[in-house]
N, C-alpha and C positions, 0 to 999 in steps of 0.2 A: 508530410513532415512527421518524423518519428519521435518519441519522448525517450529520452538516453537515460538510463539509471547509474552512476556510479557504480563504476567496476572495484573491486577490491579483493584484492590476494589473499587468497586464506594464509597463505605464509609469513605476510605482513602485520604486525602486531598495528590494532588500534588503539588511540589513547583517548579516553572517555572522555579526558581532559581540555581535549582539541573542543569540544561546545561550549566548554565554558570559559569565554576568555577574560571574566572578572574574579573570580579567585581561581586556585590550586585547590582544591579540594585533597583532603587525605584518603591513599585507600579506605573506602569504608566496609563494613562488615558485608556487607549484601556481595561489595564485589572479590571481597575476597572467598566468599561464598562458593563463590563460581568458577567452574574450569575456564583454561583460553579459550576452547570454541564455545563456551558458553557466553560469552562476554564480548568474543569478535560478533558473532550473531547476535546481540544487544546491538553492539554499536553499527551493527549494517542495516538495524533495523533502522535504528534512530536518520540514516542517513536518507530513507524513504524508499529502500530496499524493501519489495513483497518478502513477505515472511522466507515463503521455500529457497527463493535467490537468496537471502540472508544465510538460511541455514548450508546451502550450499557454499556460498563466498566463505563461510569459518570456518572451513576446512571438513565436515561431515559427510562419509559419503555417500549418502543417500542423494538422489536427482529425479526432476521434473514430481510427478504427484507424489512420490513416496517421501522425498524432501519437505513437501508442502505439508502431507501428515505430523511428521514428524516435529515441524516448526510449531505448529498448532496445538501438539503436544508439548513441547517446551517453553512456548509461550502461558500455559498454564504452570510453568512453576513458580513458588512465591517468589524464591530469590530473581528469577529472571525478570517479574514483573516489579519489583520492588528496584531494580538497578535500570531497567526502562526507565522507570518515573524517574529516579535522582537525574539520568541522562536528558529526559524531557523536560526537565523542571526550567533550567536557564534558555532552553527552547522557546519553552512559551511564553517565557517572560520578555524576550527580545523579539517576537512574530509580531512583524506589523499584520499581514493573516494568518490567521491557525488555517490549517487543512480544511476541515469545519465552514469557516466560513468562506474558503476559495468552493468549495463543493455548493453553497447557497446561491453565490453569485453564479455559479456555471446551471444550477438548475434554473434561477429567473431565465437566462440567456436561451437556454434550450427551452423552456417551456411558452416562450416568448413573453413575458412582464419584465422584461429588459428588450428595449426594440432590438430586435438583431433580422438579418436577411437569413434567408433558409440555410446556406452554406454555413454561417457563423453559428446556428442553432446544431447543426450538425457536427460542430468541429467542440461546443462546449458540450455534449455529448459525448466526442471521443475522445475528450480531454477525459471527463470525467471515469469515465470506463477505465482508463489506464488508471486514474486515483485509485480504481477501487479494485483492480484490478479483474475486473469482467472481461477482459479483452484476450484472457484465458482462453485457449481450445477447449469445447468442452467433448467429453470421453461418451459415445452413441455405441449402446452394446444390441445386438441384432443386426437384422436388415435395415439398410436404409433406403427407405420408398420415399417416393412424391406424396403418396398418402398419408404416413406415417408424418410427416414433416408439415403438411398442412392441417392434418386434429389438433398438432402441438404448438398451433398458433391463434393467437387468443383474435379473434373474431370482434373485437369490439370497433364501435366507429370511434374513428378518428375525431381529436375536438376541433372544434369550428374556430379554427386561426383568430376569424374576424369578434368573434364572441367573446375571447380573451386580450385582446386591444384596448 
């Protein structure tokens, strides 16, 4: 089972307005701040869109890790971070869980102080990797040996399942 993220048209304008269905909020200064793809890229975030797919869906055309640079980068401007917040504000106030605490319950699950069977430790794991997005390729520059791949794995033992029960 795969986790779907919302698709969304860079050509389709979003409306901030769609999170917050207790008032109409007025343009405010932060967002008129901001360009359209500065602002479709807010709102794709808010939607739980990885940065770089964010930056990509607002029409920008940068893709795969240069997109991802690039989101990281704009995610440090004040205006983009200050029109985040207004967009997350009626978010958090209406989250029976925040993100936060789905990510707590998925590590008790995984680490076993929530009883779960190996399969279910394993899927609140790959749950979790998709929140965080770890489930990323990651980019191996050289050879890649059997050796090489075995130094880069941390050697420690395993905890004693029955110890943590």
């Amino acid at each position: 089972m795969s986790l779907s993220l919302p698709q969304i048209n860079p050509k389709t304008k979003l409306d901030a307005r769609a999170y917050n269905k207790t008032e109409e909020p007025e343009d405010s200064d932060t967002m008129k701040a901001l360009n359209d793809r500065q602002r479709r890229f807010c709102e794709a975030l808010v939607t739980g869109m990885a940065a770089g797919r964010a930056y990509e869906a607002a029409g920008y055309d940068s893709k795969g890790n240069v997109a991802d640079t690039c989101a990281e980068k704009l995610l440090r401007n004040a205006e983009v971070q200050s029109y985040l917040k207004e967009l997350r504000k009626p978010l958090k106030e209406s989250a029976v869980l925040t993100r936060q605490s789905k990510r707590e319950i998925l590590a008790k699950i995984a680490t076993g102080k929530i009883k779960a069977t190996p399969a279910e430790r394993a899927r609140a794991i790959q749950i979790d990797n998709a929140m965080t997005g770890d489930n990323q390729p990651i980019k191996i520059e050289g050879e890649l040996t059997l050796k090489r791949v075995l130094e880069g794995i941390d050697t420690g033992a395993l905890p004693n399942e029955e110890e943590e029960a």
